[in-house]
N, C-alpha and C positions, 0 to 999 in steps of 0.2 A: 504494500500500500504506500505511494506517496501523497504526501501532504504538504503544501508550502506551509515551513515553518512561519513565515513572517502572519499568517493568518492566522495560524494557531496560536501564535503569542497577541495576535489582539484581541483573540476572545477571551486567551488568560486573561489578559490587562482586565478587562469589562468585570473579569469576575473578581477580580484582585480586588476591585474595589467596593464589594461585599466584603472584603477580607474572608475569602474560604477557599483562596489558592494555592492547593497544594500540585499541584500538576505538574511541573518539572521538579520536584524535590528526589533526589538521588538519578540515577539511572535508570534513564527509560526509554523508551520509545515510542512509534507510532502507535499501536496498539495500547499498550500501559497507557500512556496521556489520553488517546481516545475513551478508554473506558475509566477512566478516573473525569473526564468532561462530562462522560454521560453521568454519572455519579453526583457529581457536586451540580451538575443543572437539574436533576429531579430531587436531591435532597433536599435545597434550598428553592423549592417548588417555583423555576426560573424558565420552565417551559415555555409556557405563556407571555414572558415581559418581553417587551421590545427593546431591543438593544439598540437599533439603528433605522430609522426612517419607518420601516411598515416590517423589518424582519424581526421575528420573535430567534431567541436563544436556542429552541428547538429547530428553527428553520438553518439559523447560520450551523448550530453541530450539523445540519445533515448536505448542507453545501460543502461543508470540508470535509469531514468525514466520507460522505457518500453514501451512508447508512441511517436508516431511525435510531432517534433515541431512544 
């Protein structure tokens, strides 16, 4: 699976500022980060919020990902 980090670090960012980003902490990779996003967007029930313009947090994980949350 490739993923442009530079999008994956601005969804971190978004969530960062929840303060509930653990998403790069030690080694990991596409898959570990991916499911540690899906994680912290349904724990902190962020499905639904709009990040940016008309997309919700569920929509941007499944543009970068490629997958449902």
């Amino acid at each position: 699976m490739i993923v442009d980090i530079k999008n994956e670090i601005w969804l971190a960012k978004l969530i960062y500022k929840s303060e509930i980003c653990t998403l790069f902490v030690g080694i990991t990779d596409t898959v570990i980060r991916r499911n540690r996003m899906r994680q912290i967007i349904r724990d902190q029930n962020l499905r639904d919020v709009i990040v940016k313009k008309d997309v919700t947090y569920a929509q941007a994980f499944e543009r970068l990902y490629g997958c449902k949350l």
